[in-house]
gemmi code that builds the backbone of each chain (N, CA, C; Angstrom):
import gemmi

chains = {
    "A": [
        ("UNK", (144.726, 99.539, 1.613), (144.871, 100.994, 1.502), (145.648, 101.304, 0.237)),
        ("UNK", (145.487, 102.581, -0.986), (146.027, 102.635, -1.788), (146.870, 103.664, -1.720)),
        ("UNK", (148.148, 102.945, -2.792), (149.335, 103.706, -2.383), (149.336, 105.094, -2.531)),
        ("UNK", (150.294, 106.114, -3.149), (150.518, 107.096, -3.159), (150.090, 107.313, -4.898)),
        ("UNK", (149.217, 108.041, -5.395), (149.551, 107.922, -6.987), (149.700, 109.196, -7.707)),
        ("UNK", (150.450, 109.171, -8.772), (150.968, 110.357, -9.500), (150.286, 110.230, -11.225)),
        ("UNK", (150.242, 111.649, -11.025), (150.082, 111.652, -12.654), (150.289, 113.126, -13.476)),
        ("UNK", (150.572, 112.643, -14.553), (150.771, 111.500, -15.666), (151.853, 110.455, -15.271)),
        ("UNK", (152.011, 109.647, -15.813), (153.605, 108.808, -15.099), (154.710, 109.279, -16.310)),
        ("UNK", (153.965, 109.950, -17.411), (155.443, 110.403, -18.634), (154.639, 111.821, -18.959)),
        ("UNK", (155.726, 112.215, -19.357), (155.157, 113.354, -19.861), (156.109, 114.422, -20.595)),
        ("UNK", (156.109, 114.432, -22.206), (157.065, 115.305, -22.853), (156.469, 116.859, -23.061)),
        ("UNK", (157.338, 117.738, -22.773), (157.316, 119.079, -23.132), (158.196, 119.591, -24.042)),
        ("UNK", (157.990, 121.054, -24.101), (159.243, 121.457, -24.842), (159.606, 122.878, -24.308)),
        ("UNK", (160.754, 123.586, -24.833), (161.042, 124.340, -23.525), (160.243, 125.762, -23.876)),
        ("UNK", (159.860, 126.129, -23.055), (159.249, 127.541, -22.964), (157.702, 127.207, -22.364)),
        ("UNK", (157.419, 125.783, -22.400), (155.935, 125.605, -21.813), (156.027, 125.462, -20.158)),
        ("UNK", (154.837, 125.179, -19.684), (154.292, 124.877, -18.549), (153.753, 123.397, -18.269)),
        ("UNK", (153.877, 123.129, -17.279), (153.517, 121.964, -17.087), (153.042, 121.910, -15.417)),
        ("UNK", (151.919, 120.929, -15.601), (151.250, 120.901, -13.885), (151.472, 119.153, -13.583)),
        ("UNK", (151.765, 119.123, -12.867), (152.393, 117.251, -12.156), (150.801, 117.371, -10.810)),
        ("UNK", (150.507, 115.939, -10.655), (149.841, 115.680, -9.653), (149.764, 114.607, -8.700)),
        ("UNK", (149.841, 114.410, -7.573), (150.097, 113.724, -6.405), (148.546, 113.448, -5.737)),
        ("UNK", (148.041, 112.337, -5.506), (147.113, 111.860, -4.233), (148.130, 111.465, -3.165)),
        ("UNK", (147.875, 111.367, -2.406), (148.391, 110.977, -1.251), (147.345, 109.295, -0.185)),
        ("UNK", (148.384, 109.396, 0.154), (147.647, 107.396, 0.629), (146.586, 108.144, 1.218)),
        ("UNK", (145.236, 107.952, 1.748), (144.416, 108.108, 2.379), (144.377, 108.537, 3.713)),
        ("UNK", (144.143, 109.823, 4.418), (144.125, 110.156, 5.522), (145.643, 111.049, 5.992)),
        ("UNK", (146.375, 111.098, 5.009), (147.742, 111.321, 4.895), (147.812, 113.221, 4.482)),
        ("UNK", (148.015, 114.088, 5.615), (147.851, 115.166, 5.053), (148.800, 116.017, 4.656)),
        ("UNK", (150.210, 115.369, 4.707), (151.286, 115.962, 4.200), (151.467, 115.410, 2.683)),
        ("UNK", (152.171, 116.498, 1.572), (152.084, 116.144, 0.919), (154.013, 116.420, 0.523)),
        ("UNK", (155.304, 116.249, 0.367), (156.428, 116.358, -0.185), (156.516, 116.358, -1.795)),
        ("UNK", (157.386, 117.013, -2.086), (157.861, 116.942, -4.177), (159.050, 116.942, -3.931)),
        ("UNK", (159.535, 116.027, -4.628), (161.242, 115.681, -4.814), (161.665, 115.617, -6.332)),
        ("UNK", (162.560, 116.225, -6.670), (162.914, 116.214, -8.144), (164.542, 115.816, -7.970)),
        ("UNK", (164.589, 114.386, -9.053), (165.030, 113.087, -9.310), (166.238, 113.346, -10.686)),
        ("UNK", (167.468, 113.982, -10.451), (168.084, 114.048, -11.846), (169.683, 113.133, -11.691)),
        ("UNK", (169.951, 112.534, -12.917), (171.434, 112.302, -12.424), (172.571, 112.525, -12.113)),
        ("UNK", (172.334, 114.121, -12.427), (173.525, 114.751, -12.207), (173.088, 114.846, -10.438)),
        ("UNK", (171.783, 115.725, -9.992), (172.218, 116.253, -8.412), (171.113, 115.426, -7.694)),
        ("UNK", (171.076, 114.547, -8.394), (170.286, 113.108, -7.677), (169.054, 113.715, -6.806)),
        ("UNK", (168.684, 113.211, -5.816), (166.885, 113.477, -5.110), (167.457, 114.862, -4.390)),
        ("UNK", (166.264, 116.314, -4.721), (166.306, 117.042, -4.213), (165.342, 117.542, -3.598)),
        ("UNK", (164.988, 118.088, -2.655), (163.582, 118.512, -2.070), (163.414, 119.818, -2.522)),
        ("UNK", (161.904, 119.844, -3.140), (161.632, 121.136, -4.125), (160.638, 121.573, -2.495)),
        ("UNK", (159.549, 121.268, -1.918), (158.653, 121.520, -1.152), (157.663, 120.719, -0.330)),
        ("UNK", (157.039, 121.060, 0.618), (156.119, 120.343, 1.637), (155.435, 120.902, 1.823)),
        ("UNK", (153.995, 120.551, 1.874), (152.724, 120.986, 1.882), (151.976, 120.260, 2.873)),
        ("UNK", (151.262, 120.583, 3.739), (150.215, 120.290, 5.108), (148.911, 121.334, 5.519)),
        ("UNK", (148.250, 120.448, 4.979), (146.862, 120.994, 5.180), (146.791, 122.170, 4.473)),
        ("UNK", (147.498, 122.711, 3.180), (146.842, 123.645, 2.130), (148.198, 124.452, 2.506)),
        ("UNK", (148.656, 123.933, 2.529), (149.601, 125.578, 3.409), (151.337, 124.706, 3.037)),
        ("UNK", (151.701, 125.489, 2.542), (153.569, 125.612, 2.360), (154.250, 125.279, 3.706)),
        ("UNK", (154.993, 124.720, 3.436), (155.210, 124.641, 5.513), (157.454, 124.799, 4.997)),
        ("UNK", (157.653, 124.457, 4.194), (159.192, 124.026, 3.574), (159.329, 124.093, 2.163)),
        ("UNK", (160.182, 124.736, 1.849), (160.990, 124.959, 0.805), (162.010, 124.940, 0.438)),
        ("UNK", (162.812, 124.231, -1.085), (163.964, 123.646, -1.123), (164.296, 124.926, -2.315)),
        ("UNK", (165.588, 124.313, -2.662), (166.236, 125.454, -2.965), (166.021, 125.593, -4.579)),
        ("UNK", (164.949, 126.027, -4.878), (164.395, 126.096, -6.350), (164.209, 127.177, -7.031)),
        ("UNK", (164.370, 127.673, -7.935), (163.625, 128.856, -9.174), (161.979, 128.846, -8.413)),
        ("UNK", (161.457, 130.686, -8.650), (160.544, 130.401, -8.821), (159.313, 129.955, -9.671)),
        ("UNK", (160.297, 129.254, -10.670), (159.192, 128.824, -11.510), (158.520, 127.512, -11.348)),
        ("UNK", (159.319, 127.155, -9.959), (158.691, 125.653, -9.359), (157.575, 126.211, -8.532)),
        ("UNK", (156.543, 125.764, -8.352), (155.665, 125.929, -7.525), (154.451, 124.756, -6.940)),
        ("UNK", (153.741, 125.003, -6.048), (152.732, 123.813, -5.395), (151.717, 124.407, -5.238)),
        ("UNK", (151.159, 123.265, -5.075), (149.505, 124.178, -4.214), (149.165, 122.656, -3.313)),
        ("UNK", (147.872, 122.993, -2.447), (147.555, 121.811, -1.859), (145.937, 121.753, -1.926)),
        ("UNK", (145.378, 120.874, -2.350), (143.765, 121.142, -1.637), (143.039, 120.603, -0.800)),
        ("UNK", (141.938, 120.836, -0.658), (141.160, 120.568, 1.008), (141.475, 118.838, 1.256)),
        ("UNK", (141.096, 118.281, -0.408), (141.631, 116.499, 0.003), (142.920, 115.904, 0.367)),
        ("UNK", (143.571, 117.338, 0.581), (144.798, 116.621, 0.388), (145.962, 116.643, -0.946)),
        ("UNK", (144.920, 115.819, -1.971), (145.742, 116.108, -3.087), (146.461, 117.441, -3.515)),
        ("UNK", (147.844, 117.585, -3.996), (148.622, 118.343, -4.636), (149.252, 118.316, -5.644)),
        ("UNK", (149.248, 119.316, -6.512), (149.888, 119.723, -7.400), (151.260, 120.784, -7.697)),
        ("UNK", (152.666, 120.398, -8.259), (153.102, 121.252, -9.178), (153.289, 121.673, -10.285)),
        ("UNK", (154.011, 122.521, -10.518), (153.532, 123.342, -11.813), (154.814, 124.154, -11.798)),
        ("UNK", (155.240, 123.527, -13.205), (156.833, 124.047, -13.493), (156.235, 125.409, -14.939)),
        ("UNK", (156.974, 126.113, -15.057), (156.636, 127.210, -15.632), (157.880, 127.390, -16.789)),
        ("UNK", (157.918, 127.863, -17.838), (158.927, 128.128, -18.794), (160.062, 127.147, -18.504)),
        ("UNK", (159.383, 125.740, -18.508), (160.198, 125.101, -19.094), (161.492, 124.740, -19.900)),
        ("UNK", (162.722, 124.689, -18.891), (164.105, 123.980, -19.583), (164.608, 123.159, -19.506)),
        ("UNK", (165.441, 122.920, -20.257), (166.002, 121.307, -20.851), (166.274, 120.736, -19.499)),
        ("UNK", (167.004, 121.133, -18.472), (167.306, 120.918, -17.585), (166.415, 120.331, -16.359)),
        ("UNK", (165.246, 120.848, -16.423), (163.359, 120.680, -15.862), (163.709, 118.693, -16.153)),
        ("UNK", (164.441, 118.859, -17.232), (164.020, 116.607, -17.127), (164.187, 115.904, -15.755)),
        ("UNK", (163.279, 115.238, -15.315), (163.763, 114.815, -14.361), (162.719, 113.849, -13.830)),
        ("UNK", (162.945, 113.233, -12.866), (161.644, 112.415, -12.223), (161.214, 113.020, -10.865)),
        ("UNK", (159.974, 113.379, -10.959), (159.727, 114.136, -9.999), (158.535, 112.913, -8.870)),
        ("UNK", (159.444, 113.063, -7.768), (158.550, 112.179, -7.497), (157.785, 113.092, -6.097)),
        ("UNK", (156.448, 112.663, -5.266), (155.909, 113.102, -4.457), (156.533, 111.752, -3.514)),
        ("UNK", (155.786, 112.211, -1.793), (155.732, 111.299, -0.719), (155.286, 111.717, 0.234)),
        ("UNK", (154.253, 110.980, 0.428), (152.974, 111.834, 1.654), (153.156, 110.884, 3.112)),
        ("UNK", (153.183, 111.452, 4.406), (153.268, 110.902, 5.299), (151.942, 111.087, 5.794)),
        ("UNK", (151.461, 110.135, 7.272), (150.474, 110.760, 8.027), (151.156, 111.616, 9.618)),
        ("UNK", (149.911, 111.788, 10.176), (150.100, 113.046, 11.034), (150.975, 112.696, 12.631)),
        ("UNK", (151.187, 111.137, 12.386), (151.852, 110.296, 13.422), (153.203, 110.392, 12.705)),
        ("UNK", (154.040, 110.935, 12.645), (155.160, 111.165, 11.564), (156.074, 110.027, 11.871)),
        ("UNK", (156.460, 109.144, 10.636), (157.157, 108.230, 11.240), (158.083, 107.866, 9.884)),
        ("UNK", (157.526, 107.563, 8.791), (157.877, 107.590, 7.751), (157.541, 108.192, 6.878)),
        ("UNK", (157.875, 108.844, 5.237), (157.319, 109.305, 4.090), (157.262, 108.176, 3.246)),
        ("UNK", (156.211, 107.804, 2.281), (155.429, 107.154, 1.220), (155.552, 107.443, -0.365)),
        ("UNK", (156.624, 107.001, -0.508), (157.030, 107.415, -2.257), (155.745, 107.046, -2.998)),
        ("UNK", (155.425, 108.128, -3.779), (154.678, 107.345, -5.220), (156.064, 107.032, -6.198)),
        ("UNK", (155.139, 106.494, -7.798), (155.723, 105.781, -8.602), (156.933, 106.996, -9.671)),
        ("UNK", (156.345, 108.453, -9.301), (157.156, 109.303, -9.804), (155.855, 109.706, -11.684)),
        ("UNK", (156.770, 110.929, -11.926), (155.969, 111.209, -13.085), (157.931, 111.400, -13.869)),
        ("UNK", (158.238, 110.766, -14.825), (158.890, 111.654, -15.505), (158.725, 112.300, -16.842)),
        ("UNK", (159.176, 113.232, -16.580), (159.136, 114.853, -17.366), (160.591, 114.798, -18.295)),
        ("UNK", (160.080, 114.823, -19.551), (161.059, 115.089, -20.384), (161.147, 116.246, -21.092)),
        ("UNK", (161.626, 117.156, -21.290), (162.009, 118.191, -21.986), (162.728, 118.376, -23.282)),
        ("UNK", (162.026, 118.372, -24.439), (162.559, 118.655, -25.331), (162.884, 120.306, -25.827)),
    ],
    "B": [
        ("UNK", (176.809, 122.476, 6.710), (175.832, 122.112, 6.231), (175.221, 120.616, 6.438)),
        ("UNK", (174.296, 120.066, 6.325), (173.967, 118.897, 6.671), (173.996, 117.769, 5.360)),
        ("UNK", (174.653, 116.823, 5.230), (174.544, 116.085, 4.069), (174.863, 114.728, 4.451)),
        ("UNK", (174.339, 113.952, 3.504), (174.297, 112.663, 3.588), (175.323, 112.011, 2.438)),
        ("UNK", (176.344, 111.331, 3.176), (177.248, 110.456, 1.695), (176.955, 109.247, 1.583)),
        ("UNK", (177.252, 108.736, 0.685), (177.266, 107.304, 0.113), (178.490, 107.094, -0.504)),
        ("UNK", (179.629, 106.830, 0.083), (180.791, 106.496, -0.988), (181.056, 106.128, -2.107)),
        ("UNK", (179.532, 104.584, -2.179), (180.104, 103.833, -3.219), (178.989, 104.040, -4.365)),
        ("UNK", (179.440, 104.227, -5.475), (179.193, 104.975, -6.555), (177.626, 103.326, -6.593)),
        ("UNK", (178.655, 102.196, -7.544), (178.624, 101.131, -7.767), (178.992, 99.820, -7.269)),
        ("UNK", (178.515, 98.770, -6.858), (178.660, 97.560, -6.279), (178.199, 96.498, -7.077)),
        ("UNK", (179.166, 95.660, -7.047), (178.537, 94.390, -7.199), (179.254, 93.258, -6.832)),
        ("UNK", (178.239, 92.150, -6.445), (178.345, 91.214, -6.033), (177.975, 90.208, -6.500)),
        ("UNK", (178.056, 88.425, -6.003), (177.616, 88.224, -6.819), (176.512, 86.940, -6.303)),
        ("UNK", (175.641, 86.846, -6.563), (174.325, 86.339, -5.634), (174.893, 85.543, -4.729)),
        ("UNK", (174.076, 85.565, -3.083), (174.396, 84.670, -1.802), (175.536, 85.070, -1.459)),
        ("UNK", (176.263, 86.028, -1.819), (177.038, 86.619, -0.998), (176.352, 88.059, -0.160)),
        ("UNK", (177.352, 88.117, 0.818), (177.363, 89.409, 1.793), (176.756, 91.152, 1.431)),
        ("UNK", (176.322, 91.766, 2.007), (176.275, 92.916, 1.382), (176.646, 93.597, 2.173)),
        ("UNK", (177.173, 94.878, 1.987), (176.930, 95.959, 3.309), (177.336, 97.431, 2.355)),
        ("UNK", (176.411, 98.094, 2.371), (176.331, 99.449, 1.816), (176.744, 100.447, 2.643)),
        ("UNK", (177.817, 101.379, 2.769), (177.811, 102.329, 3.678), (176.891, 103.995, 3.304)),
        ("UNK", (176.849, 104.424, 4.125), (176.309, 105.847, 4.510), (176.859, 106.977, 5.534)),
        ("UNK", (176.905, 107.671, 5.494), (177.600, 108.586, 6.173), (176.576, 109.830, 6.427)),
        ("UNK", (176.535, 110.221, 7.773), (175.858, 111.891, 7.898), (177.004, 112.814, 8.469)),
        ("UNK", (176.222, 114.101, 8.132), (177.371, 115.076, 8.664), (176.002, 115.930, 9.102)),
        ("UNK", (175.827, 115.957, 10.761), (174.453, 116.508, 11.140), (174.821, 117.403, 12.756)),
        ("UNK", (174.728, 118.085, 12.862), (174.833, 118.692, 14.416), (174.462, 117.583, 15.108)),
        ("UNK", (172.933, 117.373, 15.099), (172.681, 116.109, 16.340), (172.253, 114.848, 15.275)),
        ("UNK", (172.256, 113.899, 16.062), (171.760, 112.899, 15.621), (170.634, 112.875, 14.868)),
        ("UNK", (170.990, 112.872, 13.124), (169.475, 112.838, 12.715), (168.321, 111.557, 12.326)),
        ("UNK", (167.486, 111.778, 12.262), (166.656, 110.606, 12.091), (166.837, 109.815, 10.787)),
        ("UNK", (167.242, 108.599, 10.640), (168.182, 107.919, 9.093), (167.128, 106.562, 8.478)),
        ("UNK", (167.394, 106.666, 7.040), (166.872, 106.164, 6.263), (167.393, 105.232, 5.532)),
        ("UNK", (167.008, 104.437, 5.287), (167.374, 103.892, 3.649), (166.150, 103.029, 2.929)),
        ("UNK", (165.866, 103.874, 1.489), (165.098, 103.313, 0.554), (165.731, 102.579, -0.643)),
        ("UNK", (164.934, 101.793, -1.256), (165.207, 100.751, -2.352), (164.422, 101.269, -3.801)),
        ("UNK", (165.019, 101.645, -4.456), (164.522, 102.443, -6.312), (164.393, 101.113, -6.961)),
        ("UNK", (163.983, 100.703, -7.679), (163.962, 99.747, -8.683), (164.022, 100.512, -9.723)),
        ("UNK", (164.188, 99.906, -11.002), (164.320, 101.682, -12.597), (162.868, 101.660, -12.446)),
        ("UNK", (162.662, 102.888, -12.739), (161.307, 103.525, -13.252), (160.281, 103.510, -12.410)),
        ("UNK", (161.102, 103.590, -11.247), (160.014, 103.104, -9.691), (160.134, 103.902, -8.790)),
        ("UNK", (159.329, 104.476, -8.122), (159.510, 104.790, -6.858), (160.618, 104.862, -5.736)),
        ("UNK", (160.239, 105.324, -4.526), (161.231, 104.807, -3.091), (160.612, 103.965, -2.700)),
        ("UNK", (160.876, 102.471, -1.979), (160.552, 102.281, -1.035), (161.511, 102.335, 0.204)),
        ("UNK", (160.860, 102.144, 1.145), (161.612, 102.412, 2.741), (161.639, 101.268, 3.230)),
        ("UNK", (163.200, 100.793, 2.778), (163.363, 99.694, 3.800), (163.846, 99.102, 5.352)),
        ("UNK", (163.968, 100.246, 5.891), (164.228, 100.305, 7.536), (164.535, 102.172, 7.583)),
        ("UNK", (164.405, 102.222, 9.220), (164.577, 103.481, 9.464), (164.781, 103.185, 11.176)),
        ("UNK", (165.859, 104.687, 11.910), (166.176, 104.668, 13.261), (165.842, 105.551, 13.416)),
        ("UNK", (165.178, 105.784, 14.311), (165.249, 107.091, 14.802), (165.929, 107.650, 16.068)),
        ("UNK", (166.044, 105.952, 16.997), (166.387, 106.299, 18.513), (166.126, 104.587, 19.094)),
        ("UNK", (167.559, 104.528, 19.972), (167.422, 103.048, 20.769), (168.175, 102.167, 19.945)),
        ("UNK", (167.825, 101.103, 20.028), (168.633, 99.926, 19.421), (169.164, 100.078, 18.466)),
        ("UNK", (170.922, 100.666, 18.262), (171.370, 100.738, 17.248), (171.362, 99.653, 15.463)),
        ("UNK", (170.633, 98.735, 16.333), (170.671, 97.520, 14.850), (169.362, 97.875, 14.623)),
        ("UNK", (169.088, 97.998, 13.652), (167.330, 98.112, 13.097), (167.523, 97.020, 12.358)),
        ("UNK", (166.219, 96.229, 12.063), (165.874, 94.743, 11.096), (164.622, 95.821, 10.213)),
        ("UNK", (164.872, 95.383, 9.045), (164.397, 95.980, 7.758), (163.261, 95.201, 7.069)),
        ("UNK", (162.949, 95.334, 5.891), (162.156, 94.528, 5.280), (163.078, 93.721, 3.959)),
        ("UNK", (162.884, 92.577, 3.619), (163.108, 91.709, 2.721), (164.871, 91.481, 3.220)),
        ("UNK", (164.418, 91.086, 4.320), (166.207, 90.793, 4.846), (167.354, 91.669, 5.315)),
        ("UNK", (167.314, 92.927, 5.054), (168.091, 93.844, 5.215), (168.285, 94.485, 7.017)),
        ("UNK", (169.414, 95.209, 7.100), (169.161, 95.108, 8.554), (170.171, 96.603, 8.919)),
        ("UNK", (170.238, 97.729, 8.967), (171.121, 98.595, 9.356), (171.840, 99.028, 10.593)),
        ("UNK", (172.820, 99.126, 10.408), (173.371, 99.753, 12.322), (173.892, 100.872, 12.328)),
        ("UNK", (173.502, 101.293, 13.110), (173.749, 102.896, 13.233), (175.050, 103.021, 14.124)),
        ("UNK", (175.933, 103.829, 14.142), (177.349, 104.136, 14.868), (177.386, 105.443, 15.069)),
        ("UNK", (177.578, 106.093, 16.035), (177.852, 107.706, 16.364), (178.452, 107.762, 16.604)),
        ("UNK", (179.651, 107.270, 16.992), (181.319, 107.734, 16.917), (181.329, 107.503, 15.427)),
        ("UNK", (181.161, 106.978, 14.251), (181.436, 107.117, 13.130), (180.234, 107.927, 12.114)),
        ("UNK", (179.362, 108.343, 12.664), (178.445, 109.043, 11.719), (177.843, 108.032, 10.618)),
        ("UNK", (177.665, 106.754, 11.173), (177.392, 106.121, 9.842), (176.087, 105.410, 9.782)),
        ("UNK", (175.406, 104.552, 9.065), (174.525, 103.971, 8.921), (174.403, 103.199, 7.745)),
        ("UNK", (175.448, 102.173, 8.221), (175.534, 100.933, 6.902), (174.522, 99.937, 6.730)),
        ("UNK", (174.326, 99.653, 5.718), (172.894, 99.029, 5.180), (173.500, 97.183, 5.157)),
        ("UNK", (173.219, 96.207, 5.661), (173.845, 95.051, 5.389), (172.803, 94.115, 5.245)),
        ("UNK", (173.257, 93.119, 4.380), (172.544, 92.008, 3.461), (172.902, 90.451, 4.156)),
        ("UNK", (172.637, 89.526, 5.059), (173.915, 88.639, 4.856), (174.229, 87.715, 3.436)),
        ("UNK", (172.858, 87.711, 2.508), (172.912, 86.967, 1.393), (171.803, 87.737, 0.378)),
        ("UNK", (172.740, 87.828, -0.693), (172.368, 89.052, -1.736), (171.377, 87.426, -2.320)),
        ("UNK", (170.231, 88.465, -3.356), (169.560, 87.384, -4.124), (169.182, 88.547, -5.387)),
        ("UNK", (169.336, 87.453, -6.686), (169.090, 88.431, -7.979), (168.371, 89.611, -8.009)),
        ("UNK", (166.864, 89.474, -7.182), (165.931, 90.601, -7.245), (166.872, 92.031, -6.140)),
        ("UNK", (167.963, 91.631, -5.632), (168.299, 92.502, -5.109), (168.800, 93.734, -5.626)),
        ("UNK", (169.206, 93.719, -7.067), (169.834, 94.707, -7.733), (168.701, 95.552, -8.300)),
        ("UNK", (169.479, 96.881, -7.704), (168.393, 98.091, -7.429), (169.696, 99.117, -7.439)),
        ("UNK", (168.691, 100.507, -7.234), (169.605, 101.634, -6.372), (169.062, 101.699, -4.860)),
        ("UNK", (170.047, 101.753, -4.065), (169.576, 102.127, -2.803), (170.422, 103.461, -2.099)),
        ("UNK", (169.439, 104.448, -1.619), (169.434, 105.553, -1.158), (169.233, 105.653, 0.158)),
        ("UNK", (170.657, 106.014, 1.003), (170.398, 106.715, 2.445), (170.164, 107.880, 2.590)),
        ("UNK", (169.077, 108.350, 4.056), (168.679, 109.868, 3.754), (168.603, 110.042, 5.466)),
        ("UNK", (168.276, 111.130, 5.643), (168.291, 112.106, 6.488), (167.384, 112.847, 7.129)),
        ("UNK", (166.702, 113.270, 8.047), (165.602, 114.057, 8.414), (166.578, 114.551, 9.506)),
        ("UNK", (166.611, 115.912, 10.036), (166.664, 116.588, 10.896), (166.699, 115.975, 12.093)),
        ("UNK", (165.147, 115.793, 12.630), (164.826, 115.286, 13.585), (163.260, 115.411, 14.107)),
        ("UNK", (162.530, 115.383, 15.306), (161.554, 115.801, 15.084), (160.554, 116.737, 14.286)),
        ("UNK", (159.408, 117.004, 14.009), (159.524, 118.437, 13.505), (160.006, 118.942, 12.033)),
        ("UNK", (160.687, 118.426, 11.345), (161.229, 118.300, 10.236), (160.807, 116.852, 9.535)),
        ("UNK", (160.510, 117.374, 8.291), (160.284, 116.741, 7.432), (160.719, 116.604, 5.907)),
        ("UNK", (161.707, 117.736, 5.836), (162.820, 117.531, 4.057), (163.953, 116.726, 4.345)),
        ("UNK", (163.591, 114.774, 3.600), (164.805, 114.144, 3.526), (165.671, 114.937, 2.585)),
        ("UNK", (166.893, 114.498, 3.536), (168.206, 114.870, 2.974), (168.780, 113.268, 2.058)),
        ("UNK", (169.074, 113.870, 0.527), (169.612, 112.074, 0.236), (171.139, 112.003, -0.198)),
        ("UNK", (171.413, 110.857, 0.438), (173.023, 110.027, -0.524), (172.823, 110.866, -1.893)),
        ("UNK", (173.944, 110.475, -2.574), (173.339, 109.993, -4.092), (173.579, 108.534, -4.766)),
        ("UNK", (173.218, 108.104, -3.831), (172.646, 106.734, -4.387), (173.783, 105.346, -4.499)),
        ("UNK", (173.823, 104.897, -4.287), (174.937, 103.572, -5.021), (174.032, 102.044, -5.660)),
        ("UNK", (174.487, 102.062, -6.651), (174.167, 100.908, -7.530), (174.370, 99.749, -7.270)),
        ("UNK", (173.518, 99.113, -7.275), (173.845, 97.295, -6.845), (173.695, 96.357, -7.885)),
        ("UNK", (174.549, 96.350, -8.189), (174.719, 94.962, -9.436), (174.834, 93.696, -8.719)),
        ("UNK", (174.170, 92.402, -9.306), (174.156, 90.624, -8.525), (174.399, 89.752, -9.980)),
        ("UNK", (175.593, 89.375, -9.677), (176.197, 88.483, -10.649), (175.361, 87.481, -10.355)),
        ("UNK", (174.625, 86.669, -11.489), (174.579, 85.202, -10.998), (174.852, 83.779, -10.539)),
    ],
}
model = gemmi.Model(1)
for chain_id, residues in chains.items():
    chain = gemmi.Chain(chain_id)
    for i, (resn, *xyz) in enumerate(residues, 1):
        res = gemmi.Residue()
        res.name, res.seqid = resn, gemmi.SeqId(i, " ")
        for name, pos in zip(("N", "CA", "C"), xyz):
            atom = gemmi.Atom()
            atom.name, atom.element = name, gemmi.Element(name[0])
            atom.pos, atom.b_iso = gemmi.Position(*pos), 0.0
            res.add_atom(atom)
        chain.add_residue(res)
    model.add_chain(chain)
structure = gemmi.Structure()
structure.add_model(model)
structure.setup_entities()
């Protein structure tokens, strides 16, 4: 079964842009989580997504945002971009027997 | 509020010796506890988890946690560290049923002398 995968795995911006991050999820797995990875306030939960639909939200700007689609796969999409946006954002999809969450490899986002 | 500590910033040891990582929750009820393994530029993985029952959980690649509720804790223990062991490892948090936003440590560093 294949793992969780993200993409891009790097990715430089600069500030005032947009940027869209993307998550598969292991197979059959319809939750989808985004966690953003910095050293100052270490793993934070940005949102959770199940079956197309928002279900949880962490304590973010709205310029963080998700979506989900029918496969499953999800995307975010950071908006006006700041220096601060650096970070490793990683996803983690569980299945519907909830028992554990499934890190992918992370995308990090650098901000120039 | 609900949060998860990790005291120790940084550790090290130095291979075939002992490990034991602490963790701490601060949760109304008993929440469901974690601990994953970062390697740099890597992912989580999940190397044991409790949710309920046998306070000792057995982990993957040796590791083994025990959970305490008179102390809120959930220390991560090694009995013999080995080089590939140096990582970050992260304890976390879920609510409980029904919930699904881990709550995390921030992390403590494991350094393995050779």
């Amino acid at each position: 079964k294949a793992g969780v995968t993200q993409t891009p795995r790097y990715l430089i911006k600069t500030r005032g842009q947009q940027v869209t991050l993307s998550c598969s999820p292991i197979s059959g797995h319809r939750s989808v989580s985004w966690y953003q990875q910095t050293p100052g306030q270490g793993l934070q939960f940005l949102f959770e997504y199940f079956s197309e639909t928002q279900r949880n939200k962490g304590n973010f700007p709205g310029r963080f945002s998700g979506r989900q689609f029918s496969n499953s796969r999800s995307e975010m999409n950071v908006s006006t971009l700041e220096l601060g946006d650096s970070a490793l954002y990683l996803c983690a999809t569980r299945g519907d027997s909830y028992n554990e969450q499934f890190f992918g490899p992370g995308t990090r986002l650098t901000v120039l | 509020a609900q949060s998860v500590t990790q005291p120790d910033i940084h550790i090290t040891v130095s291979e075939g010796a002992s490990l034991e990582l602490r963790c701490n929750y601060s949760y109304g009820a008993t929440p469901y506890l974690f601990w994953y393994v970062q390697s740099p530029g890597q992912g989580l993985q999940l190397l044991l988890k409790y949710f309920s029952g046998d306070t000792l959980v057995q982990g993957i690649k040796g590791f083994e946690a025990e959970f305490k509720r008179s102390q809120s804790s959930f220390n991560l223990r090694k009995p013999s560290v080995h080089w590939s062991d140096a990582a970050e490892y992260f304890c976390a948090a879920v609510s409980g049923a029904g919930s699904y936003q881990l709550t995390f440590g921030k992390g403590t560093k494991l350094s393995v002398i050779p």
